[in-house]
C-alpha positions in Angstrom: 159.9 -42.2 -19.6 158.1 -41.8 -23.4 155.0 -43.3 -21.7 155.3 -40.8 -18.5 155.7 -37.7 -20.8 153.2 -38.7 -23.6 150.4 -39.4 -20.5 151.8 -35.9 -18.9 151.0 -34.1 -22.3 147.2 -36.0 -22.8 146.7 -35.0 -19.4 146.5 -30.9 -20.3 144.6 -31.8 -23.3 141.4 -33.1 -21.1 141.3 -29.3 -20.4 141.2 -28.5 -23.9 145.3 -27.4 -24.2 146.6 -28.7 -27.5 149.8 -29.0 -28.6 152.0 -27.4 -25.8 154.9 -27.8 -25.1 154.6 -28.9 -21.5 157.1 -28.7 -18.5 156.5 -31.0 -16.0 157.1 -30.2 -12.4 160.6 -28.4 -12.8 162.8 -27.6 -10.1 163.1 -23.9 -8.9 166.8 -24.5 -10.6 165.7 -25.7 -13.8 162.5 -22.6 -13.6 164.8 -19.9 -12.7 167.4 -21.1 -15.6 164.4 -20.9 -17.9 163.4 -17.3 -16.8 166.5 -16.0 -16.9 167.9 -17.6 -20.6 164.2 -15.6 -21.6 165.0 -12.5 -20.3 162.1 -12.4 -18.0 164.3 -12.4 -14.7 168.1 -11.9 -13.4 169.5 -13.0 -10.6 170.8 -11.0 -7.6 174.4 -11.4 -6.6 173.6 -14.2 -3.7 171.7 -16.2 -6.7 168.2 -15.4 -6.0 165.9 -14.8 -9.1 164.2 -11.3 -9.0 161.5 -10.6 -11.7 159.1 -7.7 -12.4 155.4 -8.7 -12.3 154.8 -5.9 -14.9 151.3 -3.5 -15.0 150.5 -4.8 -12.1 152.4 -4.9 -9.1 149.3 -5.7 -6.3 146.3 -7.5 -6.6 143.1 -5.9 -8.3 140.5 -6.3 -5.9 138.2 -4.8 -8.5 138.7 -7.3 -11.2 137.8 -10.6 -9.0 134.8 -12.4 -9.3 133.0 -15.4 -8.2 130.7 -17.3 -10.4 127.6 -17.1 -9.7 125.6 -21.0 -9.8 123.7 -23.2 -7.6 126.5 -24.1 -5.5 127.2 -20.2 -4.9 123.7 -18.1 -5.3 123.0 -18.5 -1.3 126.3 -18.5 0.3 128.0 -15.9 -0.9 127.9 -12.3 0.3 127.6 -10.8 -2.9 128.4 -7.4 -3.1 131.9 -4.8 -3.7 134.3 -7.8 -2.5 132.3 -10.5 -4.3 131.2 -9.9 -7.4 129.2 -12.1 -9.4 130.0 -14.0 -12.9 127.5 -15.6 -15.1 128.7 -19.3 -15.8 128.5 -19.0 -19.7 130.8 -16.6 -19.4 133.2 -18.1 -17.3 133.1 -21.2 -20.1 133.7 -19.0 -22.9 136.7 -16.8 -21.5 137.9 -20.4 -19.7 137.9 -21.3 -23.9 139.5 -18.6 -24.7 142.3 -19.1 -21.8 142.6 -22.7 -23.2 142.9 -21.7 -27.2 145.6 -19.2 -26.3 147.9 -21.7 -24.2 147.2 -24.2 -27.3 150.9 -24.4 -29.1 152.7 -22.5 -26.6 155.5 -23.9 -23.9 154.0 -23.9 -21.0 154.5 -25.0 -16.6 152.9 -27.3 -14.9 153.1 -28.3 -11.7 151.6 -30.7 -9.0 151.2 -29.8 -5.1 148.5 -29.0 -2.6 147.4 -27.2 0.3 146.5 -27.8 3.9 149.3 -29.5 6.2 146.8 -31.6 8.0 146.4 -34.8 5.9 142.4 -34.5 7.0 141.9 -31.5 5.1 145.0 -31.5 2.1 143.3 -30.5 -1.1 145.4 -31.1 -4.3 146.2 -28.3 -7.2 147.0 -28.3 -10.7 148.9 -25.0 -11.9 149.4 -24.4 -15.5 151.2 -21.5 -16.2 152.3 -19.1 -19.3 155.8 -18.0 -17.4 158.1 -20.2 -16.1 158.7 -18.1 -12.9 154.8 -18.2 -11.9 155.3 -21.9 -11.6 158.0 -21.0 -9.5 156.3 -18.6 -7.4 153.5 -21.9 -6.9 156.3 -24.2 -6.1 157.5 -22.2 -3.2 154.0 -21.1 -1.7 151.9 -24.4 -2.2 152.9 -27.9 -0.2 155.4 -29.7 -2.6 154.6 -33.5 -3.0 156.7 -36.1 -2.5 158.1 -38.0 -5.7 156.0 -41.1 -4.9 152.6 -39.1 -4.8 153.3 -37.4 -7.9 153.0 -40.8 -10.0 148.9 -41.2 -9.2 148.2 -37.4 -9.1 144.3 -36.3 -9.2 143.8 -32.5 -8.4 140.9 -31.2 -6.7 141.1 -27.7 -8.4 143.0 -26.1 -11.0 144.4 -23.2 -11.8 145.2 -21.6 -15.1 147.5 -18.8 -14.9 147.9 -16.8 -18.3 149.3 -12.7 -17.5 150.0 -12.6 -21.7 145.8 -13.2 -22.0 143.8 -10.2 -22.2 139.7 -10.4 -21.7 137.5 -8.2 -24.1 135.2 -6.8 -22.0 132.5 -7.1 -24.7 132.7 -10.1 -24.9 133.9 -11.9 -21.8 132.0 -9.8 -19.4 135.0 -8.3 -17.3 135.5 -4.8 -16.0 138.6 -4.6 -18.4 141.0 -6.7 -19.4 142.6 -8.8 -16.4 140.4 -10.8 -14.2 140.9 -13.5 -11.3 137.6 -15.7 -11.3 136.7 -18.5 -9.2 134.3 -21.3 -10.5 133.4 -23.4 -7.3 131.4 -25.9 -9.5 134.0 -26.7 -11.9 137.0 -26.0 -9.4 138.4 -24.0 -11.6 140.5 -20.5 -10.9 141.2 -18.2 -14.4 143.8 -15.4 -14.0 144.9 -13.5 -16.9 145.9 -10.3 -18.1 148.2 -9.6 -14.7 151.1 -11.4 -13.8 151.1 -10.6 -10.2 151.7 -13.9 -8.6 149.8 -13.1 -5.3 146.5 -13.6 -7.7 147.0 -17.4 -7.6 147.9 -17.5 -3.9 144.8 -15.3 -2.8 142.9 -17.0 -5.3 143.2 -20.6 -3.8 142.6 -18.5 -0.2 139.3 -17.6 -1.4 138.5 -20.9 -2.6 139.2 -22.6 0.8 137.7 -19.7 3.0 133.9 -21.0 1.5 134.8 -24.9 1.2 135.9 -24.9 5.0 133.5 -24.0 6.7 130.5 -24.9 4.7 131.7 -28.3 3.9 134.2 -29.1 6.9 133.6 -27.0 9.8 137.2 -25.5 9.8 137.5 -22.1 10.3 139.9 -20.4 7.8 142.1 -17.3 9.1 144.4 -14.9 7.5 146.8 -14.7 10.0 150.2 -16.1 11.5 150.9 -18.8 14.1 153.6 -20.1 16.4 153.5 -22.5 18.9 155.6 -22.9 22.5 158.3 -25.7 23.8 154.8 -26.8 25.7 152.9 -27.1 22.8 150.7 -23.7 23.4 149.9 -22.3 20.0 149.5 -18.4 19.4 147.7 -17.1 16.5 148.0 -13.7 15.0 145.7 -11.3 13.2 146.5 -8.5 11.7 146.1 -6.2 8.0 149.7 -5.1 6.4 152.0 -3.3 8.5 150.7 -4.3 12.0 153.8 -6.3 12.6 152.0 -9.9 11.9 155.4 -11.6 10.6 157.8 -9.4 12.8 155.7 -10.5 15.9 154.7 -14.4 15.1 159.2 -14.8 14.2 160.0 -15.7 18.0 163.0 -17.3 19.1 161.4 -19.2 21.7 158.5 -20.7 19.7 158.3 -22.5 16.6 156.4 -21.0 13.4 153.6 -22.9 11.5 152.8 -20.5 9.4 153.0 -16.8 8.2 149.8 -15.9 6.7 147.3 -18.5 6.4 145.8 -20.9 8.4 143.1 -23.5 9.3 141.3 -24.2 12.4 139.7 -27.4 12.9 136.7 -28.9 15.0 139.7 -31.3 16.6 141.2 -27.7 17.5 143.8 -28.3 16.0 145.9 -25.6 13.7 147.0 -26.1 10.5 148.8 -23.8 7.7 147.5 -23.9 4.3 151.0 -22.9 2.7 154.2 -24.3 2.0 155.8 -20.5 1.7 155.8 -17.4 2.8 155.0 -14.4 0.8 157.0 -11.2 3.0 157.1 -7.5 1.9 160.2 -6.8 1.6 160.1 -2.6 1.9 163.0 -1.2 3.8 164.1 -4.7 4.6 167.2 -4.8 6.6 168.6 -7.6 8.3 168.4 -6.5 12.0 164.6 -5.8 11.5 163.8 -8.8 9.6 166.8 -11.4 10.0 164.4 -14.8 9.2 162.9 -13.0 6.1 166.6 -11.3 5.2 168.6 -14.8 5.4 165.3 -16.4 3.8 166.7 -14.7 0.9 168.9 -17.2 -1.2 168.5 -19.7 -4.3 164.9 -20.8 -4.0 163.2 -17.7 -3.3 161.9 -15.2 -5.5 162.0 -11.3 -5.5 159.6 -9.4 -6.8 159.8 -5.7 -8.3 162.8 -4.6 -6.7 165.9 -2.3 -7.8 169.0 -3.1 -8.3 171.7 -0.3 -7.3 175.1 0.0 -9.5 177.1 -3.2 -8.1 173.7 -5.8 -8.3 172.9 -5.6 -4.9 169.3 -5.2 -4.1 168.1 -1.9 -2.4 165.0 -2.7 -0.5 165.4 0.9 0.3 163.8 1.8 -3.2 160.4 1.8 -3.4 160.2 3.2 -7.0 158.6 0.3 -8.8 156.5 -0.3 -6.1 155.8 0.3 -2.0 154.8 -3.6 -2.5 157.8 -5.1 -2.9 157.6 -8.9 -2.0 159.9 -11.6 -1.6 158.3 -15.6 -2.2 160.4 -18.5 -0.5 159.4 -22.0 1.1 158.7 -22.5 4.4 162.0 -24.5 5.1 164.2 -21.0 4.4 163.4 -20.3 8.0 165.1 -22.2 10.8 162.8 -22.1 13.6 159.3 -23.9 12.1 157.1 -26.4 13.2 157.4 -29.7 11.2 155.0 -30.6 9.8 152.9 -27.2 9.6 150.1 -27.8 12.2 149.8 -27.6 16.2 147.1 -28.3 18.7 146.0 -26.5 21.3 145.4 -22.8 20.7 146.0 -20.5 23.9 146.1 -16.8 22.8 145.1 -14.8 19.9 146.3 -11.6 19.2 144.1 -9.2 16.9 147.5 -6.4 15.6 146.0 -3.1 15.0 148.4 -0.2 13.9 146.4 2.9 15.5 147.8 6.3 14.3 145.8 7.7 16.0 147.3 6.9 19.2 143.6 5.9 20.9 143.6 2.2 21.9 145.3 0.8 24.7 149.0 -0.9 23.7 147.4 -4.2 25.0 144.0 -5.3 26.3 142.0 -8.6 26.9 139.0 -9.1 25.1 135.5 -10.5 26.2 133.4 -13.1 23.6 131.6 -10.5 22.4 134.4 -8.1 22.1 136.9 -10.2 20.1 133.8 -11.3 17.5 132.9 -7.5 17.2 136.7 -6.4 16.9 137.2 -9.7 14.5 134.2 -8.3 11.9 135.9 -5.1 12.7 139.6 -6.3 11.5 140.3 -2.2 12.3 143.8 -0.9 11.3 144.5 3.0 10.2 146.8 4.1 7.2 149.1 6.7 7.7 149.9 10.1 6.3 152.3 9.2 3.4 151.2 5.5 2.6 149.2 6.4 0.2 148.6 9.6 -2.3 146.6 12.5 -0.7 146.4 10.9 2.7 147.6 13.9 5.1 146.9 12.4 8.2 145.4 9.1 9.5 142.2 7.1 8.4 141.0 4.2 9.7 140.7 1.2 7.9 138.4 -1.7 8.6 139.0 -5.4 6.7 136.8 -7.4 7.6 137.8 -10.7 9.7 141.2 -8.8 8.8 140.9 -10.3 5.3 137.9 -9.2 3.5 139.1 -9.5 0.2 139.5 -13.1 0.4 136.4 -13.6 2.3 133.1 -14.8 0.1 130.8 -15.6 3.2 129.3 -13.3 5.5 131.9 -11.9 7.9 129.4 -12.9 11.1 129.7 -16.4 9.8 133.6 -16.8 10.3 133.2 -14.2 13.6 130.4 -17.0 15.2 132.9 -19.3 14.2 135.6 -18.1 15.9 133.4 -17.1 19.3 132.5 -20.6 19.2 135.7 -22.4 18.9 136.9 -19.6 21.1 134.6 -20.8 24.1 135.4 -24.4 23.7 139.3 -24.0 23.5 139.1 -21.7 26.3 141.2 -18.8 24.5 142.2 -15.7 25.5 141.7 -13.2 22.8 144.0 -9.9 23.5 143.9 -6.8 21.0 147.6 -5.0 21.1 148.3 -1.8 19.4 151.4 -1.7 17.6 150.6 1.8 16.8 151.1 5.4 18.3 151.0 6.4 22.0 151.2 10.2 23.4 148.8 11.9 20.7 148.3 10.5 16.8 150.9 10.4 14.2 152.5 13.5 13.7 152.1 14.4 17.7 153.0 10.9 19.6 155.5 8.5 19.0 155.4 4.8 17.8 154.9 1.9 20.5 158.1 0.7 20.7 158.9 -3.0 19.2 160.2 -4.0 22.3 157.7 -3.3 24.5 155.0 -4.9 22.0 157.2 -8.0 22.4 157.7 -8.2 26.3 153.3 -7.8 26.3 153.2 -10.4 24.1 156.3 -12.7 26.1 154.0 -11.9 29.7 151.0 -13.2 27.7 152.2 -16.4 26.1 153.9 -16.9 29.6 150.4 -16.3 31.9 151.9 -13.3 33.8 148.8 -11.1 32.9 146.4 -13.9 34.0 147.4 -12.3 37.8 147.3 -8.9 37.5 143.9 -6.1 37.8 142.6 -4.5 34.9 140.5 -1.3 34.5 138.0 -0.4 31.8 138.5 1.7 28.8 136.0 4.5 29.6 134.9 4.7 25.8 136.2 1.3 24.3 135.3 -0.8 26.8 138.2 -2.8 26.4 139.9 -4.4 29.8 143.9 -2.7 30.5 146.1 -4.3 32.5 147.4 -2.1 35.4 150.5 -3.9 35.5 152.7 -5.8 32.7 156.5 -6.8 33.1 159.1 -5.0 31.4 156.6 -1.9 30.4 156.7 1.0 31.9 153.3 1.4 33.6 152.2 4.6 32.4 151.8 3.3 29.0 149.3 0.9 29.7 146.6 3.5 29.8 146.8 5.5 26.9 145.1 8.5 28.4 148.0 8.8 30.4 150.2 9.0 27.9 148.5 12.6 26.5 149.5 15.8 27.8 145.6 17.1 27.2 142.9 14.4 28.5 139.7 16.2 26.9 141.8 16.0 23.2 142.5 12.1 24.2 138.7 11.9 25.1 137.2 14.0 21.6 139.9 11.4 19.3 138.5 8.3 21.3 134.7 9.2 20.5 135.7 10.3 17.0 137.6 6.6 16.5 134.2 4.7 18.1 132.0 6.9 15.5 134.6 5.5 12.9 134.0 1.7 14.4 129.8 2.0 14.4 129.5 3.7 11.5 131.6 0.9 9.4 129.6 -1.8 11.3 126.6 -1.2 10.6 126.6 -3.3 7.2 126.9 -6.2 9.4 124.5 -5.5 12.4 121.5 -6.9 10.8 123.4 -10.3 10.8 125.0 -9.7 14.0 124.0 -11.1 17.1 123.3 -9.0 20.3 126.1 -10.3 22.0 128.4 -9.4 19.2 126.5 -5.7 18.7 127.4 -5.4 22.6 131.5 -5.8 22.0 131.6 -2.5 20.5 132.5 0.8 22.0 130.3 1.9 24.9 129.4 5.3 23.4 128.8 6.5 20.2 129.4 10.9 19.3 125.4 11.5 20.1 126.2 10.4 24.0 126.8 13.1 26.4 130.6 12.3 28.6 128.5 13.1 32.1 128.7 9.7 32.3 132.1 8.3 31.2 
C-alpha cells in the first residue's frame, strides 16, 4: 500500500507538483464528506451535495483559448470562438498553475472518455476542490479497479478556480482562462470554478482529434436507440427540448449531450454523466433528471427554501442552474453507451417566432445548410433587454466547442448521412399561431407523437408540400396532430404578416451564413431559404 501511495505521489511530481498532499481516486462518498467537513458544500435533505461554483456560474466563452503551434496553425478556425495562445505562454502560466498546487491537498482522479473501446482516450484530472473531482467522477467513464493499477493518460487536465492569471504577464484577457494545448495534451483552467469548463474543455479537445485523426464525427447532441436497434440522434442549443425529447420510455438512452459517430457507423457517447439544467425542475416535467437526483449527483447554485428543500423554482443565483450525476442514475440506458445503426436525426429549434413548420424532412443539402446553421431564437425575458425574439445561430449547434471549420463537421455529416441512409427531420418545439407574445407554444405532446410517427416510419407514407419561403418539405398528414398545424401559415389569422416574418427569418438565416459560404459547397449554399428580402413574392 506504502509503495502504491509513494508511486501515486511521484506520479504528480513528473508534472512539476511538489509536495501535495494527494487524494487518489476517492469515492463521490469520501469527496462529498471532504467538501462538506470544508464548508464548501451541504447536502440537501435526500443526501445530495449542492455547492456554489462562485463568480462564475456559466462558462466564459471569452476567456478560452487554443494554443497556437504546428499541430494547430492550419486546422483551426481561428477567430471570436478560437482564440489563439502563444505556446511560451501556455508553459509559463502551466508553471505557475503547477508552483501554486505545490504544498497544497489536492484530487486526483483516473477515467476516460469515449464508450467505444476503438476510440476510449484516457484522462488525468488534478484538481484544487474536492467537489470538481467529483463533478469529473460523475461526467467522465469511471475505470474499473483492475485498469487503474497500469494507468497512462492521454491528456490531462489541471483544474485550479483559487489561481488567478495576471494578464501582464500570462497573456489572458483577465484573470480566469480555459486553454487547450493539443501538443502537450494539456487543458489549464483557473480562476473559475465552474465545473462545465473541464467537461467542454475535453469536448473541444475531441471535436479536432476525431475527425482529423480518426474520421469520427463528434456531435453535441443526445441519442436513443429502439427495441430494433434503430438509433435516433438529437440536435439541439439550450431549451429546445434535447433531454426532454431523447428520455423515451420506449427506447433506451446512450447519451445526453455528447457523442461520436464512427466510419463503422456506429454511435458512441463520450460521457459517463449527464450534466441537466435544472431551472423550474419539477418531477412531472423531468421525472429521469428529478429521481436522478440522490447521493452521487451533484447540484450546482441552487437555493435552499426554509426547511432544506431545494427550490428549483429560484433562479436568483443563477437561470443556469445544473445538476451533474452518472449515467446509471437513469433507468432506461443503453449498456454500454454506444449503438449501431443511425435512422433519424432530429435538428430541435425553439422558433419564437412562430415561422418554421412544427416538423419537416430535410434534403442533403438542407440538413448540412441547417446543421452550419444550428438556428434557435431566445426569447423576450431570457436575457436582459431582450423585448421580443432574436434569432440565434450556433454553429453545428455547438460552436463554442467547435475548433474546425463548421463545413468540415457539416460535409461530414452529409457524407455519413448518404451512406447510413438517414433521414434528417428539423421539428420546431417552438411557437405556432403568430410569435411569442401573439401564438402559443407547440405543445409537448404533439412534438412527441411527430417524433413517435417518425421513429415508427408512418411519415415515410404520407405527401408533403413545400415551404413557399423555406423550402423545407411538410407533411400533410401526421398521426395524433391535428392537421392544421402542420403548415404553419395556417395557423395565423393574417397570411401576408406570416409571409413578411418568414422573409424577415430567411434574411436572418443568409445574413449569419455568409461567414461560411466561401467554404461552403454549392449544394450546401442551395439548402437555404429559397428567397432572400430583395426577391419580389410574384413568385412564391
Amino acid at each position: 500500500m506504502q509503495d502504491l501511495l509513494e508511486k501515486q505521489s511521484a506520479s504528480l511530481e513528473q508534472y512539476g507538483i511538489k509536495n501535495a498532499t494527494v487524494q487518489w481516486n476517492l469515492s463521490p462518498a469520501e469527496l462529498q464528506k471532504i467538501t462538506v467537513e470544508k464548508g464548501m458544500g451541504k447536502e440537501t435533505l435526500n443526501g445530495t451535495l449542492a455547492v456554489n461554483t462562485g463568480k462564475f456560474t456559466g462558462r466564459s466563452p471569452q476567456d478560452r483559448y487554443l494554443v497556437k503551434d504546428e499541430y494547430t496553425a492550419d486546422r483551426v478556425w481561428w477567430g471570436k470562438v478560437n482564440k489563439p495562445f502563444a505556446p511560451e505562454k501556455f508553459d509559463v502560466l502551466q508553471e505557475a498553475i503547477v508552483d501554486y498546487l505545490s504544498g497544497k491537498e489536492i484530487y486526483a482522479r483516473d477515467g476516460y472518455v469515449c464508450a467505444d473501446p476503438k476510440y476510449k482516450m484516457n484522462v488525468r484530472s488534478v484538481t484544487e476542490y474536492p467537489w470538481s473531482n467529483f463533478f469529473v467522477n460523475s461526467m467522465f467513464l469511471r475505470l474499473e479497479e483492475s485498469e487503474k493499477q497500469n494507468f497512462k493518460e492521454e491528456w490531462l487536465i489541471l483544474c485550479a478556480p483559487g489561481f488567478e492569471a495576471d494578464p501582464a504577464v500570462h497573456g489572458t484577457r483577465q484573470a480566469n482562462f480555459s486553454i487547450l494545448n493539443f501538443t502537450k495534451k494539456i487543458a489549464l483552467i483557473g480562476g473559475s470554478a465552474y465545473t462545465g469548463e473541464m467537461k467542454k474543455g475535453i469536448f473541444s479537445a475531441l471535436n479536432m482529434i476525431l475527425p482529423t485523426e480518426k474520421d469520427v464525427l463528434p456531435m453535441h447532441c443526445s441519442a436513443n436507440v429502439g427495441e430494433d436497434g434503430d438509433t435516433a440522434i438529437f440536435f439541439g442549443l439550450s431549451g429546445t427540448g434535447k433531454t426532454t425529447l431523447s428520455a423515451d420510455p420506449s427506447r433506451k438512452l446512450i447519451g445526453d449531450d455528447e457523442h461520436g459517430w464512427t466510419s463503422e457507423n456506429n454511435i458512441f457517447n463520450f460521457e459517463g454523466g449527464c450534466y441537466a439544467k435544472v431551472i423550474d425542475l419539477s418531477e412531472e416535467k423531468e421525472p429521469d433528471i428529478f429521481r436522478a437526483i440522490k447521493p452521487g449527483a451533484l447540484l450546482e447554485n441552487v437555493v435552499f427554501k426554509e426547511d432544506g428543500t431545494v427550490d428549483y423554482m429560484d433562479g436568483s443565483i443563477t437561470q443556469n442552474t445544473r445538476v451533474s450525476y452518472p449515467i446509471d442514475h437513469i433507468d432506461n440506458i443503453a449498456v454500454p453507451s454506444y449503438a449501431n445503426n443511425p435512422k433519424n436525426i432530429f435538428f430541435l429549434t425553439c422558433d419564437a417566432f412562430g415561422v418554421l413548420p412544427p416538423v419537416s424532412k430535410l434534403t442533403p443539402g438542407q440538413a448540412a445548410y441547417h446543421f452550419i446553421s444550428g438556428y434557435t431564437a431566445k426569447v423576450a425575458g431570457t436575457e436582459a433587454g431582450i423585448t421580443e425574439p432574436v434569432p440565434s445561430f450556433s454553429a453545428c449547434f455547438g460552436s463554442p466547442f467547435m475548433p474546425l471549420h463548421p463545413t468540415v463537421y457539416a460535409e461530414m455529416l452529409s457524407k455519413k448521412m448518404q451512406e447510413a441512409g438517414v433521414n434528417v427531420w428539423l421539428i420546431n418545439t417552438g411557437w405556432s399561431g403568430g410569435p411569442h407574445g401573439v401564438g402559443s407554444r407547440i405543445k409537448l405532446k404533439y412534438t412527441r407523437a411527430m417524433i413517435t410517427a417518425i421513429l415508427q416510419g408512418e411519415l415515410d407514407k404520407v405527401d408533403y408540400d413545400q415551404h413557399p419561403i423555406f423550402g423545407l418539405n411538410m407533411p400533410k398528414y401526421c398521426p395524433n396532430v391535428p392537421t392544421e398545424i402542420l403548415d404553419p401559415m395556417n395557423t395565423w389569422l393574417q397570411k401576408g404578416a406570416y409571409i413578411s416574418k418568414s422573409i424577415q427569418l430567411a434574411h436572418s438565416f443568409h445574413l449569419n451564413f455568409e461567414k461560411f459560404s466561401e467554404q461552403a459547397s454549392d449544394v450546401i449554399i442551395e439548402g437555404g431559404p429559397l428567397i432572400d428580402e430583395h426577391h419580389h413574392l410574384d413568385h412564391v
